[in-house]
N, CA, C and O atoms as a Maestro MAE file, in Angstrom:
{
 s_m_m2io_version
 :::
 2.0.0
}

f_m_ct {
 s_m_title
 :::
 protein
 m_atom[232] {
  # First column is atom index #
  i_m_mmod_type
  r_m_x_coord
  r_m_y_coord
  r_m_z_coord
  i_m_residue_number
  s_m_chain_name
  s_m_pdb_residue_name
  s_m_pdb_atom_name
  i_m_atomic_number
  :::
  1 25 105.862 93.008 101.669 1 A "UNK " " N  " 7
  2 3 107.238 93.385 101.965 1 A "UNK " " CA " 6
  3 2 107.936 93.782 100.663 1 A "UNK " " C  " 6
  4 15 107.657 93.336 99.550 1 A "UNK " " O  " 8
  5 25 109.127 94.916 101.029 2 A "UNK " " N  " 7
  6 3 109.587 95.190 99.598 2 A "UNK " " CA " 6
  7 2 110.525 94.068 99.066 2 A "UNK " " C  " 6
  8 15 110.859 93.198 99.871 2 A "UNK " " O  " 8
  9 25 110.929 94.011 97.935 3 A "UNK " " N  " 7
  10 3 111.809 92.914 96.873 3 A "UNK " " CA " 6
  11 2 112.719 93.807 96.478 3 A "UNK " " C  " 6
  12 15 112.652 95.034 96.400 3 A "UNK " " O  " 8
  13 25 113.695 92.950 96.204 4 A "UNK " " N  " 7
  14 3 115.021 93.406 95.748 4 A "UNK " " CA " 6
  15 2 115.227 92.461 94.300 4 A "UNK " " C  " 6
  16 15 114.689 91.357 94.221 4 A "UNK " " O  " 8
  17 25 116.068 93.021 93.166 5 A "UNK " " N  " 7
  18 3 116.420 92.130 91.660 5 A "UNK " " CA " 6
  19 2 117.808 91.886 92.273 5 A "UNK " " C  " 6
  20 15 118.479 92.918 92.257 5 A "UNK " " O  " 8
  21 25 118.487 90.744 92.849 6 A "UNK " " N  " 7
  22 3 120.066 90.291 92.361 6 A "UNK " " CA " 6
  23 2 120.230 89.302 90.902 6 A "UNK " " C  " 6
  24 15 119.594 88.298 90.579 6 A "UNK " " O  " 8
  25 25 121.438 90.086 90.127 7 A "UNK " " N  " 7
  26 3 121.882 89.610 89.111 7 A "UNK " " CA " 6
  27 2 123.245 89.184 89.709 7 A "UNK " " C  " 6
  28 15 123.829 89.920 90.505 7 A "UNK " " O  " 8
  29 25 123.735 88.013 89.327 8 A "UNK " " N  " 7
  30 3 124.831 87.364 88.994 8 A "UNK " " CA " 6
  31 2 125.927 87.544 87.973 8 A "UNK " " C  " 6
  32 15 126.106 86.703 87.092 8 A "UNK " " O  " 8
  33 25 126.713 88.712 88.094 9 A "UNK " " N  " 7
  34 3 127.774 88.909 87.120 9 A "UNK " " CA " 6
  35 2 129.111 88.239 87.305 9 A "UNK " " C  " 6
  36 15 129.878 88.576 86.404 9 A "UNK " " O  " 8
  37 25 129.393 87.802 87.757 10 A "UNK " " N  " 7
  38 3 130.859 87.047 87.557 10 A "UNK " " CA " 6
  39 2 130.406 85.376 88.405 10 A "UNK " " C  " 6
  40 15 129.483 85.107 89.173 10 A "UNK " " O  " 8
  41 25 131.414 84.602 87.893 11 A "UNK " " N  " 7
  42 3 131.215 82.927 88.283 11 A "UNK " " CA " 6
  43 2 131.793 82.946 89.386 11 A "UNK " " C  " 6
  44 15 132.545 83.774 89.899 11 A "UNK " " O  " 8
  45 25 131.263 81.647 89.840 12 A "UNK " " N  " 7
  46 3 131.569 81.550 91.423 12 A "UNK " " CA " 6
  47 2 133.027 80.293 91.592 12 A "UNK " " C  " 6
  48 15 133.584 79.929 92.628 12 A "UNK " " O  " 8
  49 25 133.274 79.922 90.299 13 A "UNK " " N  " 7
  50 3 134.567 79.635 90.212 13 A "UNK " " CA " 6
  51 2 135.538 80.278 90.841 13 A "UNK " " C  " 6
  52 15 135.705 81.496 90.784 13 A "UNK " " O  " 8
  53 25 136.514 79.155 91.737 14 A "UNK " " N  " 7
  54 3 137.853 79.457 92.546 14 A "UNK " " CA " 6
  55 2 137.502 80.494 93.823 14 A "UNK " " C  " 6
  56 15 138.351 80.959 94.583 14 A "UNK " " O  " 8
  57 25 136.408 80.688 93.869 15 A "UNK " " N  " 7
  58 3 135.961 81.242 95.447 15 A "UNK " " CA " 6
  59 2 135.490 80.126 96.160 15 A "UNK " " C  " 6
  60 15 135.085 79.056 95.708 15 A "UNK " " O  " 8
  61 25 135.604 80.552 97.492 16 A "UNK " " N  " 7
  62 3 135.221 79.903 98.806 16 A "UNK " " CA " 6
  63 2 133.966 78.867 98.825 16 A "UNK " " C  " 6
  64 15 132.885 79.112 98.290 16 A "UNK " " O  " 8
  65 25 134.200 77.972 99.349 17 A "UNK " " N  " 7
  66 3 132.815 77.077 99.402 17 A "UNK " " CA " 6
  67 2 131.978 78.259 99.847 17 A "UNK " " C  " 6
  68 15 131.496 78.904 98.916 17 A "UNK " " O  " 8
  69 25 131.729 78.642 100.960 18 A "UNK " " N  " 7
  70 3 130.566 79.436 101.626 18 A "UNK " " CA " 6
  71 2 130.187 80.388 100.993 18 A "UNK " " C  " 6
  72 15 129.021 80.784 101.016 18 A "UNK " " O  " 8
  73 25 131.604 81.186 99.969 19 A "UNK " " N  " 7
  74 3 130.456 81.989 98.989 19 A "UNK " " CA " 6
  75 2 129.524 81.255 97.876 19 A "UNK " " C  " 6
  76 15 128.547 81.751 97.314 19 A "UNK " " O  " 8
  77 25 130.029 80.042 97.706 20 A "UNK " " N  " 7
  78 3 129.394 79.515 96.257 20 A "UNK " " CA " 6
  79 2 127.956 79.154 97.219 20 A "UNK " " C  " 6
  80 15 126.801 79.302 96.819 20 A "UNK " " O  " 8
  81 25 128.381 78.634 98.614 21 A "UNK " " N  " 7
  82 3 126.800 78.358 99.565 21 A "UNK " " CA " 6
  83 2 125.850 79.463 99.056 21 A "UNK " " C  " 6
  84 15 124.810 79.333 98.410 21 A "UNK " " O  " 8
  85 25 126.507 80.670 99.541 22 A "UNK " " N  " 7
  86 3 125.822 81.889 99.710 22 A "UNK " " CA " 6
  87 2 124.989 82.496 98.685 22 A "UNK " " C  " 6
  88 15 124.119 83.358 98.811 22 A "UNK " " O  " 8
  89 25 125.542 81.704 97.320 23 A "UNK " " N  " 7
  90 3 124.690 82.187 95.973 23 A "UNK " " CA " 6
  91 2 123.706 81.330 95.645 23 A "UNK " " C  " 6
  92 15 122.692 81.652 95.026 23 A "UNK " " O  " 8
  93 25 124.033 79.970 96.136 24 A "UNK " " N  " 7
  94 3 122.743 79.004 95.703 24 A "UNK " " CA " 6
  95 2 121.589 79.386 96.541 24 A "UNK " " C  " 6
  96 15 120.467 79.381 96.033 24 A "UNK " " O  " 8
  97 25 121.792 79.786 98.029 25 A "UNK " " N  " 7
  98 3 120.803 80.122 98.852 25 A "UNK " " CA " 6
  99 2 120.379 81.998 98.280 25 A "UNK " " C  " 6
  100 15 119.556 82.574 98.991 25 A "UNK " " O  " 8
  101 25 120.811 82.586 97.377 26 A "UNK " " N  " 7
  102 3 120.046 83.454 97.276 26 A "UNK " " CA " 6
  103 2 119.320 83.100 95.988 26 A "UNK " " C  " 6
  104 15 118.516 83.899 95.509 26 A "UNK " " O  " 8
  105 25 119.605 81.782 95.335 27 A "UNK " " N  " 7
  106 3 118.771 81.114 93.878 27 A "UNK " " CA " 6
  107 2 119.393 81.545 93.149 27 A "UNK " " C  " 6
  108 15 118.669 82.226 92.423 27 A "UNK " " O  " 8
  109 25 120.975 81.623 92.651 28 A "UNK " " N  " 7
  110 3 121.463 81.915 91.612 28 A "UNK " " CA " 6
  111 2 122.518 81.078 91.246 28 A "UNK " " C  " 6
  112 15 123.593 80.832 91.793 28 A "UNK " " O  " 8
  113 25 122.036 80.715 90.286 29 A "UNK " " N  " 7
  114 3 123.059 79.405 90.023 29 A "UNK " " CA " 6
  115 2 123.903 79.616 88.385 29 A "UNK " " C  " 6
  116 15 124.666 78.767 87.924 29 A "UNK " " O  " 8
  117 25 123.581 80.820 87.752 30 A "UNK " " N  " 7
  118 3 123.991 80.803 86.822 30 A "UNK " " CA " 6
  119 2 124.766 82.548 86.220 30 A "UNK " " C  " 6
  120 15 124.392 83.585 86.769 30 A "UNK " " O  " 8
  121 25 125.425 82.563 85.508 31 A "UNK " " N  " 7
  122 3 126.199 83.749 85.160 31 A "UNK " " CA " 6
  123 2 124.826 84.713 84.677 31 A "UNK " " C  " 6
  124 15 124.128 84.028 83.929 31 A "UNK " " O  " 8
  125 25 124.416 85.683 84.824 32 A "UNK " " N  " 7
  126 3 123.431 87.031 84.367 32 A "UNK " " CA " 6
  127 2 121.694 86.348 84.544 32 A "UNK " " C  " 6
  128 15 120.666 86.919 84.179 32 A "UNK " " O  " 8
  129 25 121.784 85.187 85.111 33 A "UNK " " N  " 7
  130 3 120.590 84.749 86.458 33 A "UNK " " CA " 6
  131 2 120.270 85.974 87.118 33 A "UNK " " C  " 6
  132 15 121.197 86.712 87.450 33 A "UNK " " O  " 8
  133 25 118.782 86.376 87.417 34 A "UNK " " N  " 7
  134 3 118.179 87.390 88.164 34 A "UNK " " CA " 6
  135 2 117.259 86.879 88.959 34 A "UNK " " C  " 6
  136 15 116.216 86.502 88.423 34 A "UNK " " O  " 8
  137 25 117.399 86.749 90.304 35 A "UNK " " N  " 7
  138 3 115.926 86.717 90.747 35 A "UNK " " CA " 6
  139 2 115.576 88.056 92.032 35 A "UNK " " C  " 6
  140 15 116.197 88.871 92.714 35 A "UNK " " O  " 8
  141 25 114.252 87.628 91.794 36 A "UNK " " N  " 7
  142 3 113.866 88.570 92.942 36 A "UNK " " CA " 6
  143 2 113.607 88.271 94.270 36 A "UNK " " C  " 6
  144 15 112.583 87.596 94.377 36 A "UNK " " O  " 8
  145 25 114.225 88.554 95.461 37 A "UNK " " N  " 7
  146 3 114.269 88.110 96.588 37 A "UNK " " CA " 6
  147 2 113.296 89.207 97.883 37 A "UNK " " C  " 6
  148 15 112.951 90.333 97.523 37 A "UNK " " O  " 8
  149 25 113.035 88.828 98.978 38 A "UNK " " N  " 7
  150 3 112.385 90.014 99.881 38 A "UNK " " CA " 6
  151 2 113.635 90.534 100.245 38 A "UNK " " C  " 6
  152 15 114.700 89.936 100.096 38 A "UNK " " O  " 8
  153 25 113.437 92.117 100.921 39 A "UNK " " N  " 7
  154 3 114.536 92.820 100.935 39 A "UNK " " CA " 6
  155 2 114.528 92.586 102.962 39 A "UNK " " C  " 6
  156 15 114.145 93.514 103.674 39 A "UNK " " O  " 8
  157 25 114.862 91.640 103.387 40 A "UNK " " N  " 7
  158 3 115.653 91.550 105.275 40 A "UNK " " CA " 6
  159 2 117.090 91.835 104.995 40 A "UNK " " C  " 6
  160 15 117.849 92.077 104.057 40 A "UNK " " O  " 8
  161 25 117.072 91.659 106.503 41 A "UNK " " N  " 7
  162 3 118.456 92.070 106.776 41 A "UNK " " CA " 6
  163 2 119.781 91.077 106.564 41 A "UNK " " C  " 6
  164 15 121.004 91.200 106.488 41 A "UNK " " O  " 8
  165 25 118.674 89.908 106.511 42 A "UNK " " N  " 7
  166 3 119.650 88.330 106.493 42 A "UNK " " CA " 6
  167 2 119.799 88.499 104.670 42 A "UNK " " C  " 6
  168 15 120.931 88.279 104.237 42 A "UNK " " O  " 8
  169 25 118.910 88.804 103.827 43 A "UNK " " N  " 7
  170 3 119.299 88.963 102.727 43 A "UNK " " CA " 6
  171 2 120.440 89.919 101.719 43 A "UNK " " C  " 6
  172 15 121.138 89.739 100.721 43 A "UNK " " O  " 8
  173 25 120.062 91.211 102.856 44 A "UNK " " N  " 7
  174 3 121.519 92.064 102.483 44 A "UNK " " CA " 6
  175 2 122.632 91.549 102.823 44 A "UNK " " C  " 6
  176 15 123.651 91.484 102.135 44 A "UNK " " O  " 8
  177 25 122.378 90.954 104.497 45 A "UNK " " N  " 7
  178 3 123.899 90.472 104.941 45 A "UNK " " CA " 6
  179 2 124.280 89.730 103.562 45 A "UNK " " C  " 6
  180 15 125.228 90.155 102.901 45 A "UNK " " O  " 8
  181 25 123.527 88.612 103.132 46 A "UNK " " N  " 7
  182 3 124.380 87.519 101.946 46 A "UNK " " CA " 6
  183 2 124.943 88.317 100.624 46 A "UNK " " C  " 6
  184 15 125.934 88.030 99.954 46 A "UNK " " O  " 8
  185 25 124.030 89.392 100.446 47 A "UNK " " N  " 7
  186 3 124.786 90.374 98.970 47 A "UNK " " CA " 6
  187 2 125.862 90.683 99.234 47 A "UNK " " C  " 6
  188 15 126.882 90.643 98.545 47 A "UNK " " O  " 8
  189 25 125.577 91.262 101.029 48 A "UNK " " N  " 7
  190 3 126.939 91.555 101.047 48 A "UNK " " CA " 6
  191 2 128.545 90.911 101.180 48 A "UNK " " C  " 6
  192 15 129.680 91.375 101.075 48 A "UNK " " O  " 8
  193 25 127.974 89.641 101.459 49 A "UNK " " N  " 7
  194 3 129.191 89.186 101.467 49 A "UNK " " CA " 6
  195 2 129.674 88.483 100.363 49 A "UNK " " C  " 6
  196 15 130.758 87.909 100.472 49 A "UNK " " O  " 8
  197 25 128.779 88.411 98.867 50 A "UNK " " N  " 7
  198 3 129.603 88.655 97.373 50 A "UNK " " CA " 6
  199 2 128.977 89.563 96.937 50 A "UNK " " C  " 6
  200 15 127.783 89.531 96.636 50 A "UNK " " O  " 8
  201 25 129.652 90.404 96.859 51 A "UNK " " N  " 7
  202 3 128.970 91.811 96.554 51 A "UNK " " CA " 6
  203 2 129.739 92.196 94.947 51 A "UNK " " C  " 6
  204 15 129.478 93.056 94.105 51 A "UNK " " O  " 8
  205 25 130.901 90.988 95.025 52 A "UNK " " N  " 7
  206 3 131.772 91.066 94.217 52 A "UNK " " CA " 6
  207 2 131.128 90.389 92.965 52 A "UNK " " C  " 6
  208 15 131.305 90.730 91.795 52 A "UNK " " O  " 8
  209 25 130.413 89.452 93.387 53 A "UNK " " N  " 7
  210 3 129.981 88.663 92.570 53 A "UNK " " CA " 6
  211 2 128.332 88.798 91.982 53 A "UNK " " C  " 6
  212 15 127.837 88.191 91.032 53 A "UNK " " O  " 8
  213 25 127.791 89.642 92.746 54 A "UNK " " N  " 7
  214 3 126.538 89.927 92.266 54 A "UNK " " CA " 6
  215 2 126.626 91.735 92.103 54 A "UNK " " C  " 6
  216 15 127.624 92.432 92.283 54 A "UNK " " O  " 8
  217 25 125.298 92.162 91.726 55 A "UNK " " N  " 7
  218 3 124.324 93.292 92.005 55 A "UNK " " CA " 6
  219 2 123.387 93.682 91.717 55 A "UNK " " C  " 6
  220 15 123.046 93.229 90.624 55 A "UNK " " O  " 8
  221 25 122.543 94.503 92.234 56 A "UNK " " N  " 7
  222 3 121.749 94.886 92.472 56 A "UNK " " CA " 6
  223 2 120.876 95.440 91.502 56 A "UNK " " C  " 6
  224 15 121.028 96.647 91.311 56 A "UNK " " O  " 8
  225 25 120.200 94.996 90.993 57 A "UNK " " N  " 7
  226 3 118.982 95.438 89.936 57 A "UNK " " CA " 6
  227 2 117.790 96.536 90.395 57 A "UNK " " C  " 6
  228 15 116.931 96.458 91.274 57 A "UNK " " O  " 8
  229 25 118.088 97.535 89.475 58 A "UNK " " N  " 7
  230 3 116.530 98.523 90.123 58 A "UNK " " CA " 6
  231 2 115.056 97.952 89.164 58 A "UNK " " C  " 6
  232 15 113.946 98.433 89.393 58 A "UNK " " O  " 8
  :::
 }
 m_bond[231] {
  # First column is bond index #
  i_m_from
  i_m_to
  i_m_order
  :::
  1 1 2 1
  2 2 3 1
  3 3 4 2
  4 3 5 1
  5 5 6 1
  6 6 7 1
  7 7 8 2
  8 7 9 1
  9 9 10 1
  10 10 11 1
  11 11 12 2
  12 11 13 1
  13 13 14 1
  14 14 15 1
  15 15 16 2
  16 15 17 1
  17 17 18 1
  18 18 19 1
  19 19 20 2
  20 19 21 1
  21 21 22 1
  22 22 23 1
  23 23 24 2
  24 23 25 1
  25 25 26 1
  26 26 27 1
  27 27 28 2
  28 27 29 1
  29 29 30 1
  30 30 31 1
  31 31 32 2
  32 31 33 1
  33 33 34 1
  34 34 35 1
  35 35 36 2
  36 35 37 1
  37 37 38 1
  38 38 39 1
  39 39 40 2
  40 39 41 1
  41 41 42 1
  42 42 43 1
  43 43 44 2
  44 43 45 1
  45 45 46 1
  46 46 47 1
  47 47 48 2
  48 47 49 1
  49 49 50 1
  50 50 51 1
  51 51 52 2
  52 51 53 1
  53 53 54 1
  54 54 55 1
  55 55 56 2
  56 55 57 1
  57 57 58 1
  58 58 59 1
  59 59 60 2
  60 59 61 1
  61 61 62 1
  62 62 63 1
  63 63 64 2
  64 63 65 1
  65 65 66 1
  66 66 67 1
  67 67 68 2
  68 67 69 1
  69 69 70 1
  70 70 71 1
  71 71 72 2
  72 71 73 1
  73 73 74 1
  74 74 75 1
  75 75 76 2
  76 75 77 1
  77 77 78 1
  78 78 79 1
  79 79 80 2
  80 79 81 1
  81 81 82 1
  82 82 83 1
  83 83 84 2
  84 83 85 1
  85 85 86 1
  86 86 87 1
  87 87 88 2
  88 87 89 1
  89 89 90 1
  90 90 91 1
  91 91 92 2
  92 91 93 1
  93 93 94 1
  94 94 95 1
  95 95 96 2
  96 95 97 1
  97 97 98 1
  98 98 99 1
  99 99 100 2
  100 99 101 1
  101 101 102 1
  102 102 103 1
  103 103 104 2
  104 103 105 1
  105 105 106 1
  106 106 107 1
  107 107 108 2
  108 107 109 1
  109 109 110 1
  110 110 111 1
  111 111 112 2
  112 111 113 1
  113 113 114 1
  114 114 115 1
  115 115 116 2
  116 115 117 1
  117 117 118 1
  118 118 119 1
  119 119 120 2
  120 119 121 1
  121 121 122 1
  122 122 123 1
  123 123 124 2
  124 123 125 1
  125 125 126 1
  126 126 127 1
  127 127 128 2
  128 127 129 1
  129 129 130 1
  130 130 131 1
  131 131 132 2
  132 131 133 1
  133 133 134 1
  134 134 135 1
  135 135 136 2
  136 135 137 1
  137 137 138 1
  138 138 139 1
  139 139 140 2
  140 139 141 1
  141 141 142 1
  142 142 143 1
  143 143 144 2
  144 143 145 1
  145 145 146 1
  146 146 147 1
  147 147 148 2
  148 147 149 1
  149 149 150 1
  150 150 151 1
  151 151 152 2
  152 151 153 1
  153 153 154 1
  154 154 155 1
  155 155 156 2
  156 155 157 1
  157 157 158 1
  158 158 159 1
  159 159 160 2
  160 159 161 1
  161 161 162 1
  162 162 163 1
  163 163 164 2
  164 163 165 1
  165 165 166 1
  166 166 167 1
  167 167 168 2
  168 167 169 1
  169 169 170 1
  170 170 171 1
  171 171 172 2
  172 171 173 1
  173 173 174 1
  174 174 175 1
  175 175 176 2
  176 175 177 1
  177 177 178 1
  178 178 179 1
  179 179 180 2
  180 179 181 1
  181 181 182 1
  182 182 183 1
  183 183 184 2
  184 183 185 1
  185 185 186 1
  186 186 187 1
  187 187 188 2
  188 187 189 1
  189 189 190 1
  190 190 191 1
  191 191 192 2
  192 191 193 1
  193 193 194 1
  194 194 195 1
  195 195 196 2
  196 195 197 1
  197 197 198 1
  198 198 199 1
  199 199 200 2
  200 199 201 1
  201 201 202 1
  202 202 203 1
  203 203 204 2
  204 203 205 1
  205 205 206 1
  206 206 207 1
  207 207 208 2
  208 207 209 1
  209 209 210 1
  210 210 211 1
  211 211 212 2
  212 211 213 1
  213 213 214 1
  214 214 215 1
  215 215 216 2
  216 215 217 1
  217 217 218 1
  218 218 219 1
  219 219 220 2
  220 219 221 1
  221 221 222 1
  222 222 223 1
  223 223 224 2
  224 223 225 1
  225 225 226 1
  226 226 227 1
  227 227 228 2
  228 227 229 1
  229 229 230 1
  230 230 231 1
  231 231 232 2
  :::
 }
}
């Protein structure tokens, strides 16, 4: 299956519990943290909903 790189650019300070949920469950726990995840649909949904707070690595 294909993989996707999310990087972590801004802290998850003073946002929502469920977004700070939403970053530990994609394994990022730290400011310019990268990992590589499989690319589903349940995984875009979570980028997308901090989209603010992460992106997308080629």
């Amino acid at each position: 299956m294909a993989t996707i790189k999310i990087k972590q650019i801004k802290s998850k300070i003073g946002y929502p519990v469920d977004q700070k949920r939403t970053l530990l469950a994609l394994g990022l726990r730290k400011i310019s943290q990268v990992v590589e995840v499989e690319d589903t649909p349940s995984i875009r949904g979570m980028i997308r909903k901090v989209h603010h707070l992460v992106s997308v690595v080629e």
